[in-house]
Backbone bond lengths (Angstrom), bond angles and torsions (degrees), N, CA, C in turn:
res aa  C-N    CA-C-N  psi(-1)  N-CA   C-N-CA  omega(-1)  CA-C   N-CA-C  phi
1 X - - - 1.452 - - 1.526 109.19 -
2 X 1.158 119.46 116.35 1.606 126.14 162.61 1.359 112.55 -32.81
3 X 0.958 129.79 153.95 1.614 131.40 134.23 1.680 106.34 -162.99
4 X 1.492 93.80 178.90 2.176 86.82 -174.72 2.289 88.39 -100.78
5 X 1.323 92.17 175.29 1.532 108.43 -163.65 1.861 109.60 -58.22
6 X 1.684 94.13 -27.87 1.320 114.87 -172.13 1.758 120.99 -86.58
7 X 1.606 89.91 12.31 1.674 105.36 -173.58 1.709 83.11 -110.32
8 X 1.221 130.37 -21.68 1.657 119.68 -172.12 1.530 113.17 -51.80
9 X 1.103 124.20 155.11 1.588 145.98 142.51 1.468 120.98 -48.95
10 X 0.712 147.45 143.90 1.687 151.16 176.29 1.849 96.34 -79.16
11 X 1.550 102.88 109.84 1.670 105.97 -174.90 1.907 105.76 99.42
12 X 0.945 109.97 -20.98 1.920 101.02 166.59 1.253 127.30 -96.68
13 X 1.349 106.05 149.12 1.662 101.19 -158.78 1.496 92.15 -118.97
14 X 1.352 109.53 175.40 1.430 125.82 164.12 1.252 123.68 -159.35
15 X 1.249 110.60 173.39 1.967 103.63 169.12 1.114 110.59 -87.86
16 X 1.494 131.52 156.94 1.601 129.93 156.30 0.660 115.35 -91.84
17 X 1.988 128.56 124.27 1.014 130.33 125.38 1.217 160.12 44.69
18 X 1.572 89.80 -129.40 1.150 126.72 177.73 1.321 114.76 -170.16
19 X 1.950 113.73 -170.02 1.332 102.44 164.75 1.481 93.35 -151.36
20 X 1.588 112.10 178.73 1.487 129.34 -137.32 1.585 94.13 -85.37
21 X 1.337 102.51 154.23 1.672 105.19 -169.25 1.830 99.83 -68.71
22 X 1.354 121.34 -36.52 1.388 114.40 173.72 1.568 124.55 -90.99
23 X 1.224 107.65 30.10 1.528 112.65 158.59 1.162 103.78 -81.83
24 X 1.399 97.93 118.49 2.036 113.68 173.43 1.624 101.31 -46.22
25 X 1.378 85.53 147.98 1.756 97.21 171.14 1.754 127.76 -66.78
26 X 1.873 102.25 -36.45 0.940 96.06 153.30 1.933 141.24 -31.17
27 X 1.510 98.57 -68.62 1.366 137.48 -178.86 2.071 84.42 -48.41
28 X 1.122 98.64 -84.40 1.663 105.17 178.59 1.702 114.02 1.87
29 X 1.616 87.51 -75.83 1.313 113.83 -174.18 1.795 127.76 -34.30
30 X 1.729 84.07 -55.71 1.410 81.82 -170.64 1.288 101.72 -92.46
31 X 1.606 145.78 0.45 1.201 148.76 -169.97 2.038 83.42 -70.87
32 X 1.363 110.14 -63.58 1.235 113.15 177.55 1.218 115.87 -31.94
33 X 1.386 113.66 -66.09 1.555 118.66 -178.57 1.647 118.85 -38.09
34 X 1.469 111.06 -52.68 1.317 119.23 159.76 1.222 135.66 -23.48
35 X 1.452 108.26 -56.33 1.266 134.15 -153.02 1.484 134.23 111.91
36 X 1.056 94.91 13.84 1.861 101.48 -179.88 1.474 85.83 -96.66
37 X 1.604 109.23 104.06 1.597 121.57 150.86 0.981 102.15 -125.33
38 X 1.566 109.68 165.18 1.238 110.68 -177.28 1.926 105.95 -95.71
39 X 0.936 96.64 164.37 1.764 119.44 -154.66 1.950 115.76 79.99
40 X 1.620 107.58 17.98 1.385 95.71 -176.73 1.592 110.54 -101.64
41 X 1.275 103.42 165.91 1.802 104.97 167.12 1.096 109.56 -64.91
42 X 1.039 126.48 160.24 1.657 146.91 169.11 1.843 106.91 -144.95
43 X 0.980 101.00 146.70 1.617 119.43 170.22 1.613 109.30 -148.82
44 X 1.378 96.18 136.22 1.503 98.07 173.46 1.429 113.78 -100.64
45 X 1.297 104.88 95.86 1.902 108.68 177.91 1.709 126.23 -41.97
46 X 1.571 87.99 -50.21 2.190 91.51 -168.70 2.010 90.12 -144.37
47 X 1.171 95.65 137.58 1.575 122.59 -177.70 1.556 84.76 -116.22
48 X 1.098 115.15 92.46 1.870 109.29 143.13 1.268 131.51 -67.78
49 X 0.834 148.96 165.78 1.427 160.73 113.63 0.947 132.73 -4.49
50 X 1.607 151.63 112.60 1.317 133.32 136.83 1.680 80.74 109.44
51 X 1.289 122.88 31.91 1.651 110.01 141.69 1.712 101.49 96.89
52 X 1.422 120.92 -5.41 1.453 160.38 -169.15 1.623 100.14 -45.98
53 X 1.548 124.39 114.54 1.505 83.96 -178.55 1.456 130.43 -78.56
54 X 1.155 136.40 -170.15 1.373 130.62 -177.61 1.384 121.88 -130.59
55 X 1.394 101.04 161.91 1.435 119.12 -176.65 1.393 122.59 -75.41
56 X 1.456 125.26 117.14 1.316 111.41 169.25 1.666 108.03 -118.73
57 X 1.663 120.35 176.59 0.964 142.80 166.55 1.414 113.21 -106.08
58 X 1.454 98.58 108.52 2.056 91.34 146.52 1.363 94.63 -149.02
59 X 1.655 119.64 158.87 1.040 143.53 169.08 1.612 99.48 62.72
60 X 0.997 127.06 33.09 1.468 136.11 160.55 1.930 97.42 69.51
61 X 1.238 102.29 45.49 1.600 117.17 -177.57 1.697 111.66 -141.74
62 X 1.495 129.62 126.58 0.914 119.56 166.82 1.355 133.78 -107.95
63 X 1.308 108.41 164.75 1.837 102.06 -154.98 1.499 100.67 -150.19
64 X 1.431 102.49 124.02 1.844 106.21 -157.60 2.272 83.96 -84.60
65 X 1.535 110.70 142.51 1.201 103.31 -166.68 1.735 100.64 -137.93
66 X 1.207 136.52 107.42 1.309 135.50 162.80 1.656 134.33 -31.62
67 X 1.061 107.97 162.28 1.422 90.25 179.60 1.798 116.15 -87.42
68 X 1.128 127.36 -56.36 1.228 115.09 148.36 1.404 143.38 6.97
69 X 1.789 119.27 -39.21 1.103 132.01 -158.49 1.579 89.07 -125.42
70 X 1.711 125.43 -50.47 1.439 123.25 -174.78 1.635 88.21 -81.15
71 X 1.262 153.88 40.37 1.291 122.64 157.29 1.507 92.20 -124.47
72 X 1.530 123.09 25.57 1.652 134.65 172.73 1.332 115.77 -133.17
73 X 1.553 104.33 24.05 1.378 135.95 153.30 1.334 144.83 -77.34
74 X 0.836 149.24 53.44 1.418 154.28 -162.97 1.394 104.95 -59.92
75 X 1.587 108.50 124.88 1.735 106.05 162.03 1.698 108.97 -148.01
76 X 1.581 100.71 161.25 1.468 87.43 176.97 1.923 92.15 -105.63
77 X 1.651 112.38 156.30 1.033 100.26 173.16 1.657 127.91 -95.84
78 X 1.333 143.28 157.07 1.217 130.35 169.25 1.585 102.31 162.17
């Protein structure tokens, strides 16, 4: 089942994707640089509250991520 990074549970992981045809190229870029490619793990560490951004995992690195940017996330979960 699809969903974007910002649909996760606090503790579920998935693969990425992809990402949304109107994610700026900028934004693109360095998501790459990071490590957000697609075929990678992802885990979502901490779900705050109140719209808060959140924590994910890839490459055994974490990266606090907005909603804006994780809802132009594509992942499958499992």
């Amino acid at each position: 089942m699809s969903t974007t990074l910002w649909d996760l549970a606090e503790g579920d992981s998935a693969v990425l994707r992809g990402f949304a045809e109107d994610l700026a190229p900028s934004w693109l870029l360095r998501l790459e640089e990071l490590g957000f490619q697609p075929g990678e793990h992802v885990v979502c560490v901490t779900k705050p509250r109140f719209g808060a951004p959140r924590t994910f995992r890839v490459n055994n690195t974490f990266f606090s991520v907005d909603d804006q940017i994780a809802r132009r996330m594509f992942a499958q979960r499992g």
